[in-house]
C-alpha beads as a LAMMPS data file, in Angstrom:
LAMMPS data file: protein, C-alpha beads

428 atoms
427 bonds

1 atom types
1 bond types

-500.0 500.0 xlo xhi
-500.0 500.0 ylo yhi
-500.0 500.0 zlo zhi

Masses

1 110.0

Atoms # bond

1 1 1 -253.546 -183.279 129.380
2 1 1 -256.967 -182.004 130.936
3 1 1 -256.187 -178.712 129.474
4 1 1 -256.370 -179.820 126.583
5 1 1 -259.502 -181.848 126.580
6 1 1 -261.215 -178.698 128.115
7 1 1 -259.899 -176.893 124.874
8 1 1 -261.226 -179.491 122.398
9 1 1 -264.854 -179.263 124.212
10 1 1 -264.446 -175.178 123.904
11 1 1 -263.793 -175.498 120.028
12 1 1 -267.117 -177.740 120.470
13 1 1 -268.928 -175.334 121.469
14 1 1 -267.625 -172.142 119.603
15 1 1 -268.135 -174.186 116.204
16 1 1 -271.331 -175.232 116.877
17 1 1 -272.469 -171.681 117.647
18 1 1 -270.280 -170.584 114.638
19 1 1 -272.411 -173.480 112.716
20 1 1 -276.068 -172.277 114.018
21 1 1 -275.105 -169.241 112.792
22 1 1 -274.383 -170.251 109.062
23 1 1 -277.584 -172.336 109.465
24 1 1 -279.592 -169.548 110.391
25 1 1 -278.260 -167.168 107.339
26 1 1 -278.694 -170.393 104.796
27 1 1 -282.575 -170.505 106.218
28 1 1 -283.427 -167.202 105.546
29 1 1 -281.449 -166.856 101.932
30 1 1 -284.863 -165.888 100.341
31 1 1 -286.342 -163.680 103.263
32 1 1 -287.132 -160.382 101.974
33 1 1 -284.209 -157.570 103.866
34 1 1 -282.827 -160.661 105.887
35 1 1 -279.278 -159.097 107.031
36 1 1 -276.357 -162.217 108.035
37 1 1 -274.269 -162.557 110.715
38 1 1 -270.657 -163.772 111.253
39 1 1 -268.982 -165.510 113.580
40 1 1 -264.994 -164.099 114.613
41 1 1 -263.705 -166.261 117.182
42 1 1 -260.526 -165.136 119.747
43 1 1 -258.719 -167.525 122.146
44 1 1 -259.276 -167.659 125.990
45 1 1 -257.043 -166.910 128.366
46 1 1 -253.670 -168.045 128.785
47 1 1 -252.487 -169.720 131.966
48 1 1 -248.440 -168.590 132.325
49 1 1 -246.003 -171.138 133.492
50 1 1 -243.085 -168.589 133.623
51 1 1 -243.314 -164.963 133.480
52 1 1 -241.002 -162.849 130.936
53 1 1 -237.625 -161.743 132.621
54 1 1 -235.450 -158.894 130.846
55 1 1 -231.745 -158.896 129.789
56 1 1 -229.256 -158.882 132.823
57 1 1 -225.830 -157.417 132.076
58 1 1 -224.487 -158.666 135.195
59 1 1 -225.011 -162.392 135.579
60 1 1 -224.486 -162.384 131.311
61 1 1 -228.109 -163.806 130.751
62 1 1 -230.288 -162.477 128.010
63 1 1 -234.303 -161.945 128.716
64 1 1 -236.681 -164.694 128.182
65 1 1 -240.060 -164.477 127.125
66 1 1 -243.666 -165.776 129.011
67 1 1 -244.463 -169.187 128.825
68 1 1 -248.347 -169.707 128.263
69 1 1 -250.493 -172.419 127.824
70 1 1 -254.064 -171.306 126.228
71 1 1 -256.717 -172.839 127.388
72 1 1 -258.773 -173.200 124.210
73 1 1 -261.722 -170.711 122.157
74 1 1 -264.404 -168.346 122.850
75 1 1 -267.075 -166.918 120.233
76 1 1 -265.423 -163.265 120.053
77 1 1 -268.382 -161.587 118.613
78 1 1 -271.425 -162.080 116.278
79 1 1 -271.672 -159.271 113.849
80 1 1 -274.487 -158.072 111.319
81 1 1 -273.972 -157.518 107.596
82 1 1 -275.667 -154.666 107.130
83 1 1 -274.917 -154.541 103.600
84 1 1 -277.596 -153.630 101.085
85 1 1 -279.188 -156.784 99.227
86 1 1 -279.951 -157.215 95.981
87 1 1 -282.916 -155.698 94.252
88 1 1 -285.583 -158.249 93.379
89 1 1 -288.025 -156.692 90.680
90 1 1 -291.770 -157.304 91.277
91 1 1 -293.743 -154.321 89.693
92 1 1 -295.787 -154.210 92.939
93 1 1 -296.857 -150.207 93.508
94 1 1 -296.743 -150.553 97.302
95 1 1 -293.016 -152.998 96.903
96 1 1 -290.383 -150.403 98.289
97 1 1 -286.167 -150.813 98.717
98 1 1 -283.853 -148.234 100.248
99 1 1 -280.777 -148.341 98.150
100 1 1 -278.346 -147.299 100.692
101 1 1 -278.407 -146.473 104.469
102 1 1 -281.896 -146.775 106.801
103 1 1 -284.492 -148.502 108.085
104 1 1 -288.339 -148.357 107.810
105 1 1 -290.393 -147.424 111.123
106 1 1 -292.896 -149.619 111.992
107 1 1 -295.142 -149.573 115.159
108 1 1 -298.113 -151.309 116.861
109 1 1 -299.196 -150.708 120.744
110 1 1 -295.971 -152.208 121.673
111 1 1 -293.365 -149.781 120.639
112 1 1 -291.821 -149.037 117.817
113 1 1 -289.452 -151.013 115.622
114 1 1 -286.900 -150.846 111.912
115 1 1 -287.243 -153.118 109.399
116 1 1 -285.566 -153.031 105.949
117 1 1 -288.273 -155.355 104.534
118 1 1 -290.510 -153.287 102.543
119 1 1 -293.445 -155.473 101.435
120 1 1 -296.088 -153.102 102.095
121 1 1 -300.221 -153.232 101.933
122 1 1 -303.207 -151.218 102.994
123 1 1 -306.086 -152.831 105.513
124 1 1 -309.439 -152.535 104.984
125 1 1 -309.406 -149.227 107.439
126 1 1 -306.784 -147.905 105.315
127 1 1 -303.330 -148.144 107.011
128 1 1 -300.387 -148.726 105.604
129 1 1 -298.496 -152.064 107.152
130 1 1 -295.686 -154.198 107.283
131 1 1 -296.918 -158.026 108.201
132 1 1 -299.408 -156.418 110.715
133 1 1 -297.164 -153.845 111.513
134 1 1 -298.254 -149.958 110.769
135 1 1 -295.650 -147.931 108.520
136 1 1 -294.863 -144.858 109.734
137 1 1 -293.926 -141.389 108.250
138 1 1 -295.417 -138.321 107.237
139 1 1 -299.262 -137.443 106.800
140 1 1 -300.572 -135.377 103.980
141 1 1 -302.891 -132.649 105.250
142 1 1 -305.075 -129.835 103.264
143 1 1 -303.188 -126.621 103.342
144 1 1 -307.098 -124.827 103.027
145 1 1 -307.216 -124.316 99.685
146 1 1 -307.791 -127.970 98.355
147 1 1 -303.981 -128.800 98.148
148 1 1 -302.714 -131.895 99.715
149 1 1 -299.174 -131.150 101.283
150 1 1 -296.628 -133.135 103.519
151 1 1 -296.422 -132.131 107.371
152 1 1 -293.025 -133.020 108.652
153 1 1 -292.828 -133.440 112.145
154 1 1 -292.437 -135.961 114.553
155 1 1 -293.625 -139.692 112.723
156 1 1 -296.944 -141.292 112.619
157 1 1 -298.877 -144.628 111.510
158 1 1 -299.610 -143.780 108.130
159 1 1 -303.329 -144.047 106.890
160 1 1 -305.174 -143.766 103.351
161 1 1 -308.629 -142.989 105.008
162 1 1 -312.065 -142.544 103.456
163 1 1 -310.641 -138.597 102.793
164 1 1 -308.377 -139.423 100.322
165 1 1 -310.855 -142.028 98.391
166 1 1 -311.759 -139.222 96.439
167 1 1 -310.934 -136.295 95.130
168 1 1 -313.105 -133.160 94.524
169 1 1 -313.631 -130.976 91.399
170 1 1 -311.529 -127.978 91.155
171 1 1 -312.529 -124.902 89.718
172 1 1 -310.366 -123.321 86.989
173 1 1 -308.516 -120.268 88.158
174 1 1 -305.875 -120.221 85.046
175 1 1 -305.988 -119.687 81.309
176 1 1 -303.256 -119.735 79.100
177 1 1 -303.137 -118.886 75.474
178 1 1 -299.903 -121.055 73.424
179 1 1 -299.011 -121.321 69.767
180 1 1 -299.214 -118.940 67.062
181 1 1 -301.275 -116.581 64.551
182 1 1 -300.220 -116.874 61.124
183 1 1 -301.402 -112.987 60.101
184 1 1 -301.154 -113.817 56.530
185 1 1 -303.425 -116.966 56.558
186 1 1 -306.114 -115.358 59.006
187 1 1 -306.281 -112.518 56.929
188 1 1 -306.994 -114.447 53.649
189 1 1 -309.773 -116.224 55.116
190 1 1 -311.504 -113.339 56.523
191 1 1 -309.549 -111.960 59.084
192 1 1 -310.545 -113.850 62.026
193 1 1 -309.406 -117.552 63.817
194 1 1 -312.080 -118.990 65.814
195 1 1 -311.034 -121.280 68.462
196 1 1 -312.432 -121.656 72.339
197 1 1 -311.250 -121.966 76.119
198 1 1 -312.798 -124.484 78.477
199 1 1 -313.652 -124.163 81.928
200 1 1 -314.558 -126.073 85.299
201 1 1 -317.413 -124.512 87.868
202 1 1 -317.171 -125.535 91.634
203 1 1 -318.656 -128.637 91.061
204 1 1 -316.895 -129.960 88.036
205 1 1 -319.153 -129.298 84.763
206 1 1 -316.783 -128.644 81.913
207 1 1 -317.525 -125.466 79.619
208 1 1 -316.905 -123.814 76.899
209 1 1 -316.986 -120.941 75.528
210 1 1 -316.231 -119.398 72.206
211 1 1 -313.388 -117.068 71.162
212 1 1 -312.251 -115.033 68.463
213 1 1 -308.992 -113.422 67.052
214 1 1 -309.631 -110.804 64.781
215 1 1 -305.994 -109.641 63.107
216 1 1 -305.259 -106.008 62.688
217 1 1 -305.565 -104.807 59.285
218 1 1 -303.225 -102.133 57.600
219 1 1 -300.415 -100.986 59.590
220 1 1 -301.956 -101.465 62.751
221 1 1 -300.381 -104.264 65.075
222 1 1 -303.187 -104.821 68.001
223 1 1 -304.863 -108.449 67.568
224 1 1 -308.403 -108.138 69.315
225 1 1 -309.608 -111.125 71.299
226 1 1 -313.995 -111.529 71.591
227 1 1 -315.459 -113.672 73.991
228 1 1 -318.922 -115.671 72.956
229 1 1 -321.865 -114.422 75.774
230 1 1 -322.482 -118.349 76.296
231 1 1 -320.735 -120.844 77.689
232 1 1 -321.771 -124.681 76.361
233 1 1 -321.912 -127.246 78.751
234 1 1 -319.281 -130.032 77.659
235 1 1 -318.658 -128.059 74.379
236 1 1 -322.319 -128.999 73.241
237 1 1 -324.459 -125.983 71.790
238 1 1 -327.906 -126.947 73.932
239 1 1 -330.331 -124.050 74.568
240 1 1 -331.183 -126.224 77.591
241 1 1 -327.919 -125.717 78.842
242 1 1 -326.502 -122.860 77.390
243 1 1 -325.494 -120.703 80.253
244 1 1 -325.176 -116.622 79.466
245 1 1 -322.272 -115.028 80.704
246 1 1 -321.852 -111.175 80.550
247 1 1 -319.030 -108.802 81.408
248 1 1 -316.236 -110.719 79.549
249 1 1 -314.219 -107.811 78.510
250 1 1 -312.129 -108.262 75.442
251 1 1 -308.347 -108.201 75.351
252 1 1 -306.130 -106.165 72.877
253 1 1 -302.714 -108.441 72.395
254 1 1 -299.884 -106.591 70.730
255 1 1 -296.043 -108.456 68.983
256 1 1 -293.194 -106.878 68.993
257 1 1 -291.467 -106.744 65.675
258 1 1 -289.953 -110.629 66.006
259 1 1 -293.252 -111.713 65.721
260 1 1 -293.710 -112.327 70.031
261 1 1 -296.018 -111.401 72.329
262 1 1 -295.464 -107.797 73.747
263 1 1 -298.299 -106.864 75.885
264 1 1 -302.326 -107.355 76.612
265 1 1 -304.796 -105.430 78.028
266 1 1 -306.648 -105.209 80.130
267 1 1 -304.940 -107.287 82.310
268 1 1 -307.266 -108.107 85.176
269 1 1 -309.086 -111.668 85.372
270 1 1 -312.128 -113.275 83.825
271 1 1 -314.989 -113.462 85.634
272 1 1 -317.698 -116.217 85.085
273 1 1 -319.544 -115.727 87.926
274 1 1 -321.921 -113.943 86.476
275 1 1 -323.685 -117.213 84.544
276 1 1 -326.765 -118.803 86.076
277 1 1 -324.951 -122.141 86.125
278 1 1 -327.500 -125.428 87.336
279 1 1 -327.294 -127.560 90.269
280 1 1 -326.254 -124.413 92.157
281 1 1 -322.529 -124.516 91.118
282 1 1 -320.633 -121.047 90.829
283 1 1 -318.506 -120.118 87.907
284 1 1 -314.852 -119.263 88.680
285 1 1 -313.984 -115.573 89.244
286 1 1 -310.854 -113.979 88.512
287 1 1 -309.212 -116.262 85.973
288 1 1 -306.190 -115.829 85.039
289 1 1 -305.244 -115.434 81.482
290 1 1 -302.028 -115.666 80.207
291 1 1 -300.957 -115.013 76.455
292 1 1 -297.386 -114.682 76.823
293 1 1 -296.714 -118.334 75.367
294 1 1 -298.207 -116.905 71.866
295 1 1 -296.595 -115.644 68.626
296 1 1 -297.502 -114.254 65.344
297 1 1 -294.887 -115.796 62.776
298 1 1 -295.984 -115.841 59.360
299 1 1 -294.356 -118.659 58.440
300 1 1 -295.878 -120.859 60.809
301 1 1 -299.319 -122.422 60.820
302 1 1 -301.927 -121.333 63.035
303 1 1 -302.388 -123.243 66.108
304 1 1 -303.568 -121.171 68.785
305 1 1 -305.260 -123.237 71.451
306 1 1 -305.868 -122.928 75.523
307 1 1 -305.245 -124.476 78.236
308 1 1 -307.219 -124.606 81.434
309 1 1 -306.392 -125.761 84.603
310 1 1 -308.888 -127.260 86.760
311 1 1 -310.723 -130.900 86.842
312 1 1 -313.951 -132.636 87.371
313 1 1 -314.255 -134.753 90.638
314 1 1 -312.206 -138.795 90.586
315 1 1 -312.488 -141.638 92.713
316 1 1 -309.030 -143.377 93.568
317 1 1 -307.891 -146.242 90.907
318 1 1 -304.058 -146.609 92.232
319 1 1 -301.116 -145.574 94.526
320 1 1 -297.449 -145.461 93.886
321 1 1 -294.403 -144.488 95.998
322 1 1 -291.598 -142.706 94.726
323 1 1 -287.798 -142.413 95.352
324 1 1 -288.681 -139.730 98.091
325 1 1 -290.973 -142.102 99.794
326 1 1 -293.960 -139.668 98.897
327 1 1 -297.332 -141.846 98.059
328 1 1 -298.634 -140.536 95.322
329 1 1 -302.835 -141.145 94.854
330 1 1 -303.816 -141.777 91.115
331 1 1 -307.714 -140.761 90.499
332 1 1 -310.119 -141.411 87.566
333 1 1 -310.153 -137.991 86.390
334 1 1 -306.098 -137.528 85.826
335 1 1 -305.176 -136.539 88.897
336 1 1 -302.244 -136.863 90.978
337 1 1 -301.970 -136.418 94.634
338 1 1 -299.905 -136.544 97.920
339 1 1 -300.781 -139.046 100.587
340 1 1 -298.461 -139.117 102.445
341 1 1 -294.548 -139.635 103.102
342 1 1 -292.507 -143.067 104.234
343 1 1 -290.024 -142.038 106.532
344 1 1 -286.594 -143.671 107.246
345 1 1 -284.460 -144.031 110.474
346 1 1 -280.714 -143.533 110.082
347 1 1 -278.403 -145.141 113.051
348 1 1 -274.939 -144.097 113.585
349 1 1 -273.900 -147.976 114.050
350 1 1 -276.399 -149.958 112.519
351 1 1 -275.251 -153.214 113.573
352 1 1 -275.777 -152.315 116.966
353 1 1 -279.533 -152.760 116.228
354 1 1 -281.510 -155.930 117.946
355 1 1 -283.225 -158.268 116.056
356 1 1 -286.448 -159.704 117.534
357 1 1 -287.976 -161.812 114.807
358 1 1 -290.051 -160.919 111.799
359 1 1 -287.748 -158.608 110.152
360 1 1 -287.755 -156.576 112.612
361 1 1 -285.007 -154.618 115.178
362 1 1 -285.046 -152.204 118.053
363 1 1 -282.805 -149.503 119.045
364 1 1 -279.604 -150.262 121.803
365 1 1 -277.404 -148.063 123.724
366 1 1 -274.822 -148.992 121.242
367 1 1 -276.813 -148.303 117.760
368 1 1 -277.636 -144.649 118.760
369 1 1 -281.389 -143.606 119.205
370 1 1 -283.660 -142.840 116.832
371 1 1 -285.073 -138.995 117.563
372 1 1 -288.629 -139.971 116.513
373 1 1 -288.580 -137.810 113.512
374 1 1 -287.529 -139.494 110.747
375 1 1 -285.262 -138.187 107.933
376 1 1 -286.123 -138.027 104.058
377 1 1 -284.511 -139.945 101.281
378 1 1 -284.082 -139.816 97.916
379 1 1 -282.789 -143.881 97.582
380 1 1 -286.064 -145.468 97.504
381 1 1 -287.467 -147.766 94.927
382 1 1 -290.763 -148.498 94.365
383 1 1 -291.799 -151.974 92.619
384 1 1 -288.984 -153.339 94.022
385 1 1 -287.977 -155.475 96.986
386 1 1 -284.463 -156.041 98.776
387 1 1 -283.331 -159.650 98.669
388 1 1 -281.488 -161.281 101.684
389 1 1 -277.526 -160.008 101.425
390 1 1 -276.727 -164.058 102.633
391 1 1 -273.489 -164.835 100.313
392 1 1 -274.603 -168.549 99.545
393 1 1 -271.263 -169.338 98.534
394 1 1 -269.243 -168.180 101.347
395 1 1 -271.342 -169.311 103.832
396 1 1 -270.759 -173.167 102.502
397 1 1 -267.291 -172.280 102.485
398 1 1 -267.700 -171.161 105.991
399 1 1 -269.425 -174.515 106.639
400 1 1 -266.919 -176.466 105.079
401 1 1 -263.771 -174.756 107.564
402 1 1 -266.646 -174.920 110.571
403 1 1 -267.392 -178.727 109.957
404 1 1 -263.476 -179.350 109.862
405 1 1 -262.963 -176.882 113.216
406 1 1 -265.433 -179.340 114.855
407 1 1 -263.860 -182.833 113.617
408 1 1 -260.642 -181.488 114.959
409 1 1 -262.136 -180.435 118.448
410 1 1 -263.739 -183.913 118.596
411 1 1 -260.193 -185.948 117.605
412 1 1 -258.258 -183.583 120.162
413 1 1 -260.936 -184.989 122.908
414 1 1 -260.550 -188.429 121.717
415 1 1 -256.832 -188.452 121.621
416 1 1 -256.459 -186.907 124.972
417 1 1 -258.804 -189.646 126.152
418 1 1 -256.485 -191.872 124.532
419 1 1 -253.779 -191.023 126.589
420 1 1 -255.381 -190.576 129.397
421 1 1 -255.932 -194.703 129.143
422 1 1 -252.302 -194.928 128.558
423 1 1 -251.946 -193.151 131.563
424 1 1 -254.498 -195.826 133.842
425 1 1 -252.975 -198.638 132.282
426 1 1 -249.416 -197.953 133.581
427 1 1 -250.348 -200.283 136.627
428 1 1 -250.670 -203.056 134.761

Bonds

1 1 1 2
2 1 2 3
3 1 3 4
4 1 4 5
5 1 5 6
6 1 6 7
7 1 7 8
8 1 8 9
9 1 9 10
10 1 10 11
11 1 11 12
12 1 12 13
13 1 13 14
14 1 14 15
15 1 15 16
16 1 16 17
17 1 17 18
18 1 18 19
19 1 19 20
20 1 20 21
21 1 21 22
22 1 22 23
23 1 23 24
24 1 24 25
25 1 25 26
26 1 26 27
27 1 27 28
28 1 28 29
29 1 29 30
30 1 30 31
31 1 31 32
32 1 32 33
33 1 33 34
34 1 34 35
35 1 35 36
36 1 36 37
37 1 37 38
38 1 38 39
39 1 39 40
40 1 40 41
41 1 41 42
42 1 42 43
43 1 43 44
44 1 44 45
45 1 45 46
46 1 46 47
47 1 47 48
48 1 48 49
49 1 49 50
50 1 50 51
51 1 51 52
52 1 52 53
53 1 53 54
54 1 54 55
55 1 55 56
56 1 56 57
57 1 57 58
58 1 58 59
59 1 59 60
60 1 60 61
61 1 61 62
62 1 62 63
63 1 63 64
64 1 64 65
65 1 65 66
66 1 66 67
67 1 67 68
68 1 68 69
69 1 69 70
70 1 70 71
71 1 71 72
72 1 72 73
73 1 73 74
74 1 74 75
75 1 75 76
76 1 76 77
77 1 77 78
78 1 78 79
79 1 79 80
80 1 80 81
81 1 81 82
82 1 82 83
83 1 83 84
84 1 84 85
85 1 85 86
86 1 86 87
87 1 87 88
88 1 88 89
89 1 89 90
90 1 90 91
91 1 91 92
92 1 92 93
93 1 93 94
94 1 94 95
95 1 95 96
96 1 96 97
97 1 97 98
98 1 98 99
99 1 99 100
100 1 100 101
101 1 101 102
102 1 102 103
103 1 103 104
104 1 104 105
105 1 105 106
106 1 106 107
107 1 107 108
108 1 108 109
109 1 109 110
110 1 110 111
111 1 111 112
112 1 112 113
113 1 113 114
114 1 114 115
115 1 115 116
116 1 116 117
117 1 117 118
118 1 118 119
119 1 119 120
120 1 120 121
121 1 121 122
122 1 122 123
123 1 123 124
124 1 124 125
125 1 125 126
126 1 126 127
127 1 127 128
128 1 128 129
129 1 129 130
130 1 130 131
131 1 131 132
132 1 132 133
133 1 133 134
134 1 134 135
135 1 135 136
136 1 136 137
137 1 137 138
138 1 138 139
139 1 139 140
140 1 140 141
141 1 141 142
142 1 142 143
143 1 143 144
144 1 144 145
145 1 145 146
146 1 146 147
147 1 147 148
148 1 148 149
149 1 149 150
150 1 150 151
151 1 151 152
152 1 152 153
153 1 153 154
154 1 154 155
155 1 155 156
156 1 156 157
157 1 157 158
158 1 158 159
159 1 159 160
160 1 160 161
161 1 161 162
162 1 162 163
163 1 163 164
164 1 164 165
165 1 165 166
166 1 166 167
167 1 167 168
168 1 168 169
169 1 169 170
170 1 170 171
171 1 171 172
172 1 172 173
173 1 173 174
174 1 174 175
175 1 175 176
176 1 176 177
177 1 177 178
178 1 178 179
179 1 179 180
180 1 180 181
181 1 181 182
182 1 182 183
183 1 183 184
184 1 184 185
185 1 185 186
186 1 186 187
187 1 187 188
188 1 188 189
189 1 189 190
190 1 190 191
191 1 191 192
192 1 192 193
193 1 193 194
194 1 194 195
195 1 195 196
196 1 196 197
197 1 197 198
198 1 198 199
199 1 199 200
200 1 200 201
201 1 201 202
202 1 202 203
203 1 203 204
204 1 204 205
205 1 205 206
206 1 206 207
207 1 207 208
208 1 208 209
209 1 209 210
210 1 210 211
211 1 211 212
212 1 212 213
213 1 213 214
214 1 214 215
215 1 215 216
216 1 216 217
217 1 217 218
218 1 218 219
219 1 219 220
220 1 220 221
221 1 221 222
222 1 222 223
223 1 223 224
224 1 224 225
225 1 225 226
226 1 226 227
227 1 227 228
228 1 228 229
229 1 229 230
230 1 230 231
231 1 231 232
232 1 232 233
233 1 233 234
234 1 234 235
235 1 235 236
236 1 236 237
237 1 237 238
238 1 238 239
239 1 239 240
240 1 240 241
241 1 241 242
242 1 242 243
243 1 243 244
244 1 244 245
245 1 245 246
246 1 246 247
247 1 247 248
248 1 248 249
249 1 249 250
250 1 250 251
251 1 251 252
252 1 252 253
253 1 253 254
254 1 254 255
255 1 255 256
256 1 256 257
257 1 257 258
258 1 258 259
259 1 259 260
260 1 260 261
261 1 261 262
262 1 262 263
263 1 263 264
264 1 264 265
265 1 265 266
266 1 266 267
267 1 267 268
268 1 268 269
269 1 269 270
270 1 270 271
271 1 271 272
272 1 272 273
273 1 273 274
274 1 274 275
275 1 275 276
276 1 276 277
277 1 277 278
278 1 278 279
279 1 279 280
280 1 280 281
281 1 281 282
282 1 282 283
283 1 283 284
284 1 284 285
285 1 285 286
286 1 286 287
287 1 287 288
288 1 288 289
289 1 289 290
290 1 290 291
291 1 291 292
292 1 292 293
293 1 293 294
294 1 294 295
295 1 295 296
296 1 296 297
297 1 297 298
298 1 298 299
299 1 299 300
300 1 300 301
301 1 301 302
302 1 302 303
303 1 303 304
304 1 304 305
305 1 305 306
306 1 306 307
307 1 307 308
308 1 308 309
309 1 309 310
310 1 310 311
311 1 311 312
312 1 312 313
313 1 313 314
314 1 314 315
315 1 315 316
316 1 316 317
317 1 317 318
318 1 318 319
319 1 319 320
320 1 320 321
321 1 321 322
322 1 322 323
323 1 323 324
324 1 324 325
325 1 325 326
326 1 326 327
327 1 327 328
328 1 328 329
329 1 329 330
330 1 330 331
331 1 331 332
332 1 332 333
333 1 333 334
334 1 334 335
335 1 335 336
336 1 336 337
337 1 337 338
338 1 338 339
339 1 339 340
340 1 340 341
341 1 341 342
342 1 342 343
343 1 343 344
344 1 344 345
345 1 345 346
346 1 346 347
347 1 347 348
348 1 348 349
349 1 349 350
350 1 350 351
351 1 351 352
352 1 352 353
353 1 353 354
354 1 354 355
355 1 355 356
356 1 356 357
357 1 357 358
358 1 358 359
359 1 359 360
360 1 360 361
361 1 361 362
362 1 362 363
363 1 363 364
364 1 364 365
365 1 365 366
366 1 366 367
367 1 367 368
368 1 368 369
369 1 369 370
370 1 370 371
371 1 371 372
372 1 372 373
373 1 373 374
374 1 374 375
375 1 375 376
376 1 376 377
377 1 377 378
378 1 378 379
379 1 379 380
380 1 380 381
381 1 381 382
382 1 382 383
383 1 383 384
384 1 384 385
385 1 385 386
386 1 386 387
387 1 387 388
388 1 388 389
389 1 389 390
390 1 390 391
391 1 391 392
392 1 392 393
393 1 393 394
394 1 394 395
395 1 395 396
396 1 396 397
397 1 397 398
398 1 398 399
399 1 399 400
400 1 400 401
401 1 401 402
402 1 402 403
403 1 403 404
404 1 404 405
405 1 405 406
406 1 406 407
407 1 407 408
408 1 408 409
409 1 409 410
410 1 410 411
411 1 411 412
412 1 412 413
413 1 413 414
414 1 414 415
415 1 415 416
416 1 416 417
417 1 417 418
418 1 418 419
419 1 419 420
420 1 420 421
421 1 421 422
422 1 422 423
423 1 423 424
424 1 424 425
425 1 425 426
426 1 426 427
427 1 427 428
């Protein structure tokens, strides 16, 4: 009769653990990559009255089995969901979700930690954080010849410094030539198209300068291509700012029969170096020009225009991150460019992980370690957040059954203590 008052107080206790637990998933229904537990429960030990015997053929008696009384309930085990939640939409550039497996890294002076919540912002100094907490990953460093590229290695706080504020003007180092020469049409008005390719110098200045196609005439096939000797600052015609340029060669472009491009020479670079450009900028040397993208269809208008590569100098208006986890800088003169790279932490068991508050967990010998280098994914979402995976609707079921698990603990105690009076009263 003890035993089993002893067993209602352990289904006391294991329900209200079981119920703490359901209260703590409830709580945090709306907290950003909140992961629930369960509760599985598994009875105590037994205490045997009579051992099992087998079958004996010579006294005629079959085998019996144990006879066990259990002694009531222990919480087996409290287990993560590690589920993914569902996406919450919030058009926030520096919002991220991992659809699928991983964990961001975070870190401060105290060690480092995973997190699935990915409400990210930038501090005044620039770093990238988590509630405080610096995100880490990959760092975008200049390869030496003003290209911004990602440097995988071991992980590190991630920071959008006064470098990457701004971005400097690029000179142009490639031309290309696209669309086509109508022969027929150029021919009628005169034999030659007019038309012009732009420019950057070292400093960002846009020029221009003028070019001509002059079609072949007769039988021949060889389109020539005449540089202007002055490039225009902006595209403006200003003998203040005209700049001279000498030693642009001109180019001979030949078709083949089809009507597409066959071959130009010569074939080395433009040089516009040789202009006494102001401020002290320098005009790119050895441009590339490419004229393979042109054609010379007759039934086609002519559109033959260039395109330059190259850009004036932009301040930074916004940052993204994509599926990769790569943050991408946006700048006031078009440009894109890498920041840097979020980095996730895979975990053979991820419900081994620890939590310790704030959406945050730590490695254990039973979730596998993390090798400090970080893997890439291509899962992520940006603008997007990953709600709590609580089940609102199970885990009222759950508190239903719990609530009912406890009444019935309680009554066994009270009817045990019931009989227990019957049992002081039989001196009356």
């Amino acid at each position: 009769m003890m035993r089993s008052m002893f067993s209602g107080v352990s289904g006391l206790r294991t329900h209200q653990t079981k119920m703490d637990v359901i209260a703590h998933n409830i709580s945090n229904v709306n907290t950003v990559g909140f992961k629930s537990s369960r509760v599985t429960f598994a009875e105590t030990f037994s205490q045997t009255v009579q051992g099992a015997s087998r079958a004996n053929e010579a006294t005629g008696r079959g085998g019996t089995n144990p006879m066990q009384i259990g002694l009531g309930v222990n919480v087996a085990s409290i287990d993560k969901n590690m589920g993914t939640g569902a996406a919450q939409r919030t058009d926030r550039a520096l919002d991220v979700m991992i659809n699928g497996d991983g964990f961001f890294i975070v870190s401060d002076n105290s060690g480092t930690y995973f997190t699935r919540a990915g409400a990210f912002d930038v501090d005044a100094d620039g770093w990238v954080h988590m509630a405080g907490m610096r995100v880490n990953g990959w760092p975008a460093r200049d390869n030496g010849y003003g290209e911004m590229n990602i440097e995988r290695g071991p992980v590190e706080a991630l920071r959008l410094g006064p470098d990457v504020q701004s971005i400097g003007a690029t000179a142009t180092s490639r031309i290309e030539a696209e669309g086509n020469l109508n022969p027929s049409a150029i021919v009628a008005a005169g034999g030659e198209q007019v038309s012009s390719i732009s420019f950057f110098d070292t400093i960002g200045n846009r020029w221009q300068i003028p070019i001509t196609f002059i079609a072949p005439t007769g039988t021949a096939t060889d389109w020539t291509v005449e540089f202007g000797g002055y490039a225009f600052l902006n595209g403006r015609n200003d003998d203040d700012t005209n700049v001279a340029i000498t030693g642009l060669a001109d180019r001979t472009v030949s078709f083949d029969e089809g009507g597409r491009f066959d071959t130009v020479t010569p074939t080395t670079g433009l040089d516009f170096s040789t202009g006494n450009f102001p401020f002290g900028a320098v005009g790119p040397d050895n441009v590339t020009i490419d004229f393979s993208a042109l054609t010379q269809f007759a039934q086609t208008p002519t559109s033959a225009q260039f395109v330059s590569n190259g850009n004036r100098a932009g301040t930074l208006e916004g940052i993204s991150i994509g599926s990769d986890g790569i943050i991408m800088g946006r700048y006031s003169n078009g440009d894109m460019q890498s920041l840097g790279q979020v980095a996730i932490a895979n975990f053979r068991n991820p419900a081994g992980l620890e939590a310790v508050g704030r959406n945050l967990f730590v490695a254990t010998p039973n979730s596998g370690d993390f090798n400090g280098i970080g893997e890439e994914t291509g899962n992520m979402m940006g603008g997007v957040l990953e709600m709590s995976n609580v089940d609102l609707s199970a885990e009222f079921t759950e508190m239903i059954t719990t609530q009912r698990g406890f009444q019935a603990s309680s009554r066994l105690i009270s009817t045990s203590d019931e009989m227990l009076q019957e049992l002081v009263n039989l001196r009356r």
